[in-house]
C-alpha positions, 0 to 999 in steps of 0.5 A, a space after each residue: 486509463 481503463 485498458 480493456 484486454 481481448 482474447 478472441 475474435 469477435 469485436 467487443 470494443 465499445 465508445 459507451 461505458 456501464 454503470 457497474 465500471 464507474 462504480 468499481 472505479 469511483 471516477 466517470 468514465 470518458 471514452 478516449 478511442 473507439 472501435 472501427 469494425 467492417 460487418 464481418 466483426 474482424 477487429 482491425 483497429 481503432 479511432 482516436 476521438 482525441 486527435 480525430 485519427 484512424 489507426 489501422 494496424 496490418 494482419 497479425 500484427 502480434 506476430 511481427 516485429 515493432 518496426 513492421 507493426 506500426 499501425 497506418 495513421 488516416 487523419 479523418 479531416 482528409 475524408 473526402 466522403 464527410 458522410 461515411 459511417 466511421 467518420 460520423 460515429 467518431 464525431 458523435 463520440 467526440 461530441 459526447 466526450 466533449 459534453 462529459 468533460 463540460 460536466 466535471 471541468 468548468 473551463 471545458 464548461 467556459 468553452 462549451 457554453 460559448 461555443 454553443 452561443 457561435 453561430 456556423 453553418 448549418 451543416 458544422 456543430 459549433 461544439 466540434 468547431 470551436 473546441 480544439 484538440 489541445 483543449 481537450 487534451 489540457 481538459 483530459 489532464 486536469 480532470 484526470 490528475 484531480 481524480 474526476 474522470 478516467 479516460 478509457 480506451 480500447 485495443 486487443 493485448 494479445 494482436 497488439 492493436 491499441 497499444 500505442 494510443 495506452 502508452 501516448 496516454 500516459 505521457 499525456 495524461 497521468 502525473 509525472 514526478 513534478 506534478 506531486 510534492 517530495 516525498 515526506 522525509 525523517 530524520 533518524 538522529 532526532 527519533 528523540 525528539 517530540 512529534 511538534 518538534 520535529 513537524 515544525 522543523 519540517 515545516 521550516 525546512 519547506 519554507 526555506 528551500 523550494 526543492 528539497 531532497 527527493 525532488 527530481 530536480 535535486 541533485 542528491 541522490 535518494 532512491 527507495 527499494 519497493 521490492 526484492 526478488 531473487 533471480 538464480 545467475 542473476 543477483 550478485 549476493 549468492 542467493 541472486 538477490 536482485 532489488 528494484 528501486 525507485 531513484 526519487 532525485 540524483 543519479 544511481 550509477 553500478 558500481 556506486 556505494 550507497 548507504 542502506 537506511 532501513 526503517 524497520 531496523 532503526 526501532 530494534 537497534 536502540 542501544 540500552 538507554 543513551 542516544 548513540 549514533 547508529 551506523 547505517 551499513 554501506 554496500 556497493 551496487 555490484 550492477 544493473 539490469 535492464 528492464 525489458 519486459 521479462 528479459 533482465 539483461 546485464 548493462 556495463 555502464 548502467 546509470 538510472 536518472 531520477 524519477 526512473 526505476 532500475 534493477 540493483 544486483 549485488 546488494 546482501 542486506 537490503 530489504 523491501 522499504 529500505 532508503 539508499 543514500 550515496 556515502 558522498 551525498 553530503 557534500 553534493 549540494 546544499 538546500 536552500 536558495 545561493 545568492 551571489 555563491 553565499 549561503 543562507 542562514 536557517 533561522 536558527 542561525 546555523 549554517 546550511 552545510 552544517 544542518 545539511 550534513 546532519 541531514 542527510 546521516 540518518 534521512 529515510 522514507 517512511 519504508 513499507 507498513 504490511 498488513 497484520 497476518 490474518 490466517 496461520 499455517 502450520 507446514 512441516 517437510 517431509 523429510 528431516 533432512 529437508 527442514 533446512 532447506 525449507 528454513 532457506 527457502 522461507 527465509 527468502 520468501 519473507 525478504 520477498 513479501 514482506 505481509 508474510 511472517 514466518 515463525 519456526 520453533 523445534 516442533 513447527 514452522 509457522 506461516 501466516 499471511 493475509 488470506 487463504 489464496 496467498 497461503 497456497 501462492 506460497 505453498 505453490 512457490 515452496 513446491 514449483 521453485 525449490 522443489 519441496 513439498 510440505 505437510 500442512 495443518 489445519 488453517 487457523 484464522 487470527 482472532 482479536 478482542 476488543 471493548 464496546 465503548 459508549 461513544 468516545 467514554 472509555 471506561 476506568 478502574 474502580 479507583 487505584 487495583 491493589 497489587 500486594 503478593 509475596 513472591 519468592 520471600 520477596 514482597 511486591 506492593 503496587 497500586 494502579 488506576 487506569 482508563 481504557 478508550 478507544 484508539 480511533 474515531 473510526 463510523 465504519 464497524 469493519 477497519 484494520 486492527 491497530 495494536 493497543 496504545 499506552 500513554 501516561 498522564 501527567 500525574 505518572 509522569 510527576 511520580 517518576 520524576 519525569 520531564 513533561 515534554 518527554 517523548 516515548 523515545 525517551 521514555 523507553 531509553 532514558 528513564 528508570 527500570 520501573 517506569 519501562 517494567 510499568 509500560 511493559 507489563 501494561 503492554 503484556 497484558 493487553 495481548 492476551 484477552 479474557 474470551 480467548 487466547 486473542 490479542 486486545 485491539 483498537 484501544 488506548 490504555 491510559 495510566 491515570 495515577 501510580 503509587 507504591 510503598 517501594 518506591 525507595 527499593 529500585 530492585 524490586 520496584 520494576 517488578 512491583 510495577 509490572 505485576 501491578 499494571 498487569 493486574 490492573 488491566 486483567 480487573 478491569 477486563 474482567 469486569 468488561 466481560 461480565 458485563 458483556 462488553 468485550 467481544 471478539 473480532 473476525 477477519 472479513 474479506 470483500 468477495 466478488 463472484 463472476 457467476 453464471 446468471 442462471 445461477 445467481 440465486 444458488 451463490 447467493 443462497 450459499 453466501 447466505 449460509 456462511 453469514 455473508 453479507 450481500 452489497 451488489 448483484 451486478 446481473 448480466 444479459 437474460 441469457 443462460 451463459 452470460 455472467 453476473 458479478 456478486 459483490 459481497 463481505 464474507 467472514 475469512 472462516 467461512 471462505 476456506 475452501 470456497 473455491 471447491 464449493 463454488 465449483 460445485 454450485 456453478 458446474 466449474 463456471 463460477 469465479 471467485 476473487 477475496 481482499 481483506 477488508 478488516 476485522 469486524 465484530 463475531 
């Protein structure tokens, strides 16, 4: 729901809604509550068109207890003056709000349109007659769980009127956890496996039980850490590391030991080239906090149901995306349906208990995917002796956000996040709550490159690029052909970098001796040094482009065919191999550059500016200058002091230090707000 936020005294709530909303929120708006103001303007409360009900809220009611500030409830079905002003626009607003609904929900149409067939009394409109409140409120529920309408509503936050119709609002009209599927779970133990396998097996296991792990009805504990902060007095891992976790099905109790899964982890932790098992760490919740508001109060018994959020304390290790199992979840429950206490049998003939064990050993969600950083910061401390606390501090905040990558060598300390305003969150944080101040540099933006495909057709090598050099009296032989194309099929010209992909075709494969069906798991733990040097030299190249220092993006290089004299000669072979994958890429680059078709990508950013009406011209103007690109100028009233909204795609270069500039053009009036939105072609 659209909570509208009041901050002064004049009465700005309104039944009605405007185009610029129902643009930015891609839904119609319906009006759920409407104002009710004496002419002197003095905000005193609200009607819920809904229920038909007046709540009238007691003087400064911001500063009184809950217990005191409960508003007085007037059903307006017990008027006696059917001809008052309040009663008579609530009922024209709940005749609109009727008629929007008729629009997007056809069994609200049903009703409308029969209804409107009923012959009533003059004086009573069939539409407010025939249609019940629990059938608008049914209506308001489908509508707004398929994303068709937003319902609205108005109040003040700060006098702590309208609150209580947001939060019935919730209970009544958004999704709660039955209403959406579990989450989609992997199997760590099978990371060997093809993608089909491991879908089909997936698709089975829906098939065979209706409530699966990480449904709120499963008995099994699962819960996902979605963030980590860190409290001082609070956190019972020395640095006051307190995690906020969502319990998707079991119970999580303190002083519980869970199994930590972190998805990031599995990636790095693979062992040379055999398929061990990995030992998953296992720590005790140390306690809870109670979540109210900003009070984080300690709870003895604390205990969070499924479907609830909880506070942990006393968990070292764990990071945001991370997966926590209990370490007796395997023997809590069994999927799938029991008859007369027997077990089903899966199709494959095993029995639950066995597959259910496997199951929940290396089971995890999909964790966290950031962002790629698209502006670096060089920050040094001011003192030597400094340093170190700012590597802590650093190290603190990169567990607390993941999109921001740190990176420290002798010289410097690196920083790099996804804009200029979280460059100075970050700095601000460094400064307010550890106490240090840094020198920083000069802004660097992160450039990629990438090739102007014609359609779906990548481009090849001419035929197989000879690699033949003598490098340290030892001789390196290798030939390759190769085809780049592009990674997605995406019409937009602005979308996140992806990095590049290197597959293998057939022909490769049957040159390494390799199993068809193997998967890239495979092919980097359980195939020989040379096939691993190929993919990584492949990789190596790809990273450094031919216009600048910039990593290549967005494509798929394709190695077509391989060959080599020293395919007997296994020690120099891996090498041979990665010069020459590498020297097949750095030709056909080349080439693409001379022919003009590598070019270079820039971070862009989507601007919205709040500037006065009378200055529009000039931001436009200076939007313009930086190669911005103008979407919508959403203008305000014909008055000096009223305010416009500019809409506007923006490379990140030209916005460093914008915030100044718009000071400037709009006398210190002017707002401004930047998201990432991709990289787009220079």
């Amino acid at each position: 729901p659209l909570y509208r936020v009041e901050n002064d005294g004049q009465n700005h709530g309104s039944s009605g809604t405007n185009d610029s909303t129902t643009t930015t929120l891609g839904a119609d708006i319906v009006a759920g509550t409407l104002d009710q103001s004496p002419p002197h303007g003095e905000f005193i409360g609200l009607i819920d068109i809904v229920h038909m009900r007046a709540l009238i809220y007691p003087p400064g009611a911001e500063y009184l207890s809950i217990e005191d500030a409960i508003p007085t409830v007037v059903h307006l079905s017990s008027l006696e003056d059917k001809d008052c002003q309040p009663l008579e626009a609530a009922l024209d607003a709940r005749r609109d709000l009727i008629t929007s609904l008729a629009d997007v929900d056809d069994t609200m149409e049903d009703l409308y349109l029969h209804a409107m067939e009923c012959e009533d009394d003059e004086n009573d409109c069939p539409i407010l007659s025939n249609i019940s409140t629990s059938q608008i409120q049914s209506s308001l529920r489908r509508m707004t769980l398929s994303k068709s309408i937003m319902p609205t509503m108005c109040g003040a936050a700060l006098r702590g009127i309208g609150v209580e119709p947001v939060l019935d609002g919730v209970a009544e009209f958004l999704p709660c956890p039955l209403d959406r599927l579990p989450p989609q779970l992997s199997l760590c133990a099978d990371s060997n496996r093809s993608r089909q396998q491991k879908q089909k097996q997936q698709q089975e296991e829906q098939t065979q039980s209706a409530v699966r792990l990480g449904h709120p009805l499963h008995p099994s504990t699962l819960a996902y850490v979605f963030k980590v902060v860190h409290m001082k007095g609070r956190g019972g891992s020395g640095d006051g590391r307190v995690a906020f976790a969502r319990v998707y099905s079991g119970t999580l109790k303190a002083r519980d030991t869970v199994r930590v899964i972190s998805p990031s982890a599995l990636a790095m932790n693979e062992d040379g080239g055999k398929n061990k098992k990995q030992k998953h760490p296992t720590e005790r919740v140390g306690g809870m906090l109670e979540l109210s508001g900003g009070q984080f109060d300690n709870l003895p018994e604390g205990k969070c149901m499924s479907g609830d959020v909880c506070a942990l304390v006393g968990l070292k290790g764990v990071v945001t995306g991370d997966t926590l199992l209990l370490t007796s979840a395997s023997t809590d429950a069994l999927p799938g349906d029991q008859t007369n206490g027997k077990k089903k049998k899966s199709k494959s003939g095993k029995n639950n208990d066995d597959h259910w064990k496997q199951y929940l050993e290396g089971v995890h969600l999909a964790g966290l995917t950031s962002p790629k950083p698209v502006l670096t910061l060089r920050i040094e401390a001011n003192s030597s002796s400094e340093q170190s606390r700012l590597s802590a501090a650093l190290a603190l905040l990169a567990v607390e956000d993941p999109s921001l990558v740190v990176k420290e060598t002798p010289t410097n300390t690196l920083i790099s996040g996804l804009g200029e305003l979280h460059m100075e969150i970050v700095l601000d944080r460094l400064r307010r709550e550890f106490g240090l101040e840094v020198r920083t540099g000069k802004p660097a933006v992160a450039y990629r490159e990438t090739v102007l495909f014609d359609g779906d057709e990548g481009v090849e090598t001419d035929g197989f690029v000879e690699y033949d050099r003598t490098v340290g009296g030892v001789q390196l032989q290798g030939a390759v052909r190769l085809r780049l194309s592009p990674l997605s099929t995406s019409e937009s010209s602005c979308i996140p970098p992806e990095d590049p992909l290197v597959t293998l075709s057939p022909e490769t494969r049957e040159f390494f001796n390799m199993d068809p069906l193997a998967s890239s798991d495979e092919i980097e733990h359980k195939y020989p040094p040379a096939l691993k040097a190929l993919l990584s030299g492949a990789r190596g190249s790809l990273k450094r482009g031919r216009l600048g220092p910039y990593p290549l993006a967005n494509l798929t290089c394709h190695i077509l065919e391989v060959d080599s004299e020293m395919a007997t000669s296994p020690d120099t072979m891996p090498g041979a191999m990665r010069a020459a994958a590498a020297n097949a890429i750095t030709t056909l680059l080349e080439t693409l550059k001379n022919d003009g078709r590598l070019v270079v990508l820039e971070p862009k950013m989507t601007v919205e500016v709040s500037v006065p009406t009378g200055r529009v011209g000039d931001v436009l103007s200076d939007l313009t200058t930086r190669r911005g690109t103008v979407d919508d100028v959403a203008t305000g009233d014909d008055n000096t002091h009223a305010k416009s909204m500019v809409h506007a795609e923006v490379p990140l270069i030209e916005i460093l230090g914008y915030a100044n500039s718009l000071r400037s053009l709009t006398g210190g009036e002017g707002a401004f707000s930047a998201e990432y939105k991709g990289h787009a072609q220079q």
